[in-house]
C-alpha positions in Angstrom: 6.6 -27.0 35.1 8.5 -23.4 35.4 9.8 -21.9 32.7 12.5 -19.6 34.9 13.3 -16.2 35.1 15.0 -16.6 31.7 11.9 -18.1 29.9 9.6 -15.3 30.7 11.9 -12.5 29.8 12.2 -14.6 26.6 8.4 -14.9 26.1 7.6 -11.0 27.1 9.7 -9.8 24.4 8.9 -12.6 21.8 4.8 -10.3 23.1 6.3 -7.4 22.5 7.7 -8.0 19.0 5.0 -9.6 17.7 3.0 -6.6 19.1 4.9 -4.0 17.6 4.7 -5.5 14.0 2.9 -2.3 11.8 1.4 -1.8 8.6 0.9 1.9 6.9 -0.5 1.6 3.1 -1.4 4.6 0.8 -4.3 3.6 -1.7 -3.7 5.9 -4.8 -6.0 4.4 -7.0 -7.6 1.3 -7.5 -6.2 1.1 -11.6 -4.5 -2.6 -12.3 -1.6 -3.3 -10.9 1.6 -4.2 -13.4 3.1 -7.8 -11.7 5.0 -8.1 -8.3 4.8 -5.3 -6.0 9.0 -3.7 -6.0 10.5 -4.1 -2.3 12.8 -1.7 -0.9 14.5 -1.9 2.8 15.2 1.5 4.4 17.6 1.9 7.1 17.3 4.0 10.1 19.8 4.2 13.0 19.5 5.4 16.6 16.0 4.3 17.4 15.0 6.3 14.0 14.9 9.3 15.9 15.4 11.2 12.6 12.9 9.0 10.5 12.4 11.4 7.6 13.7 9.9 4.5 12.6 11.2 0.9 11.8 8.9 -1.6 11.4 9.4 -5.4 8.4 6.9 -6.0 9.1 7.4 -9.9 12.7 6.0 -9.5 10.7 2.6 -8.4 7.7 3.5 -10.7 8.4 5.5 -13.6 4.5 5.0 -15.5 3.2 5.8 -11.7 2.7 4.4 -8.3 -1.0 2.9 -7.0 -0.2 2.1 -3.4 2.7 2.5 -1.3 2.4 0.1 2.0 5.2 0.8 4.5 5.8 -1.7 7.1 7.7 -3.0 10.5 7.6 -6.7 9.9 8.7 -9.0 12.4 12.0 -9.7 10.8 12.5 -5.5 11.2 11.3 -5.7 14.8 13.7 -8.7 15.6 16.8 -6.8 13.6 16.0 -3.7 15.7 15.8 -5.3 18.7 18.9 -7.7 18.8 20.6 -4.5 18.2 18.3 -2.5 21.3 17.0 0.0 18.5 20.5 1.2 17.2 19.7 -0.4 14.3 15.9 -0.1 12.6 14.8 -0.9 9.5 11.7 -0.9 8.1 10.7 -2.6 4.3 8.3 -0.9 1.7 6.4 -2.3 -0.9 5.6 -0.1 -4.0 2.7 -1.0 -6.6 3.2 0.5 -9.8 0.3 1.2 -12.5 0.2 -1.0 -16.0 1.2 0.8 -19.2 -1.1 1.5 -21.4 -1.7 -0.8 -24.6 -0.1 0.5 -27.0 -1.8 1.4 -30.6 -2.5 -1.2 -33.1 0.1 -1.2 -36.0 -0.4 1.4 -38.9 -2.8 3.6 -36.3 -1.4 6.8 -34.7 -4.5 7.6 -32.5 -6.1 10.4 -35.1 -9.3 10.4 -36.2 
């Protein structure tokens, strides 16, 4: 059974995508984590060609961040190429740190 010219073009880049799927993560420290990591999509256009973005992690974190992973997940690679890399985004994750329990009642933290 062929699968045609068609099929094979098909399958190559269905390779390709799945090849091109990348994870970058930044450990900070290894403090507990408070809940669900935040998710933010970032745009890029033109084949990101200009990729430098800068982010205020405090504006997703205000108490801190613990790890930052940045990735191209296969959804991404599919947007980006359906548009042939005119369009590219890529999705990060951030992890922010617990607050701190607060003081008992009646007990400001002097000795």
């Amino acid at each position: 059974m062929s699968c045609g010219r068609g099929g094979r073009v098909a399958a190559a880049a269905l390779c390709l995508a799945l090849c091109a799927c990348h994870t970058i993560r930044f450990d900070l420290s290894h403090d507990p984590v408070a809940g669900d990591p935040i998710e933010d999509r970032k745009d890029f256009y033109w084949w990101a060609l200009y990729p430098t973005m800068r982010v205020d992690v405090s504006q997703f974190c205000p108490q801190g961040a613990l790890r930052v992973v940045e990735e191209n997940a296969f959804t991404d690679i599919v947007l980006s190429g359906f548009t042939l890399g005119i369009y590219t985004p890529r999705t990060s994750f951030y992890f922010c740190r617990e607050l701190p329990p607060a003081p008992p009642a009646g007990q400001d933290g002097l000795k």
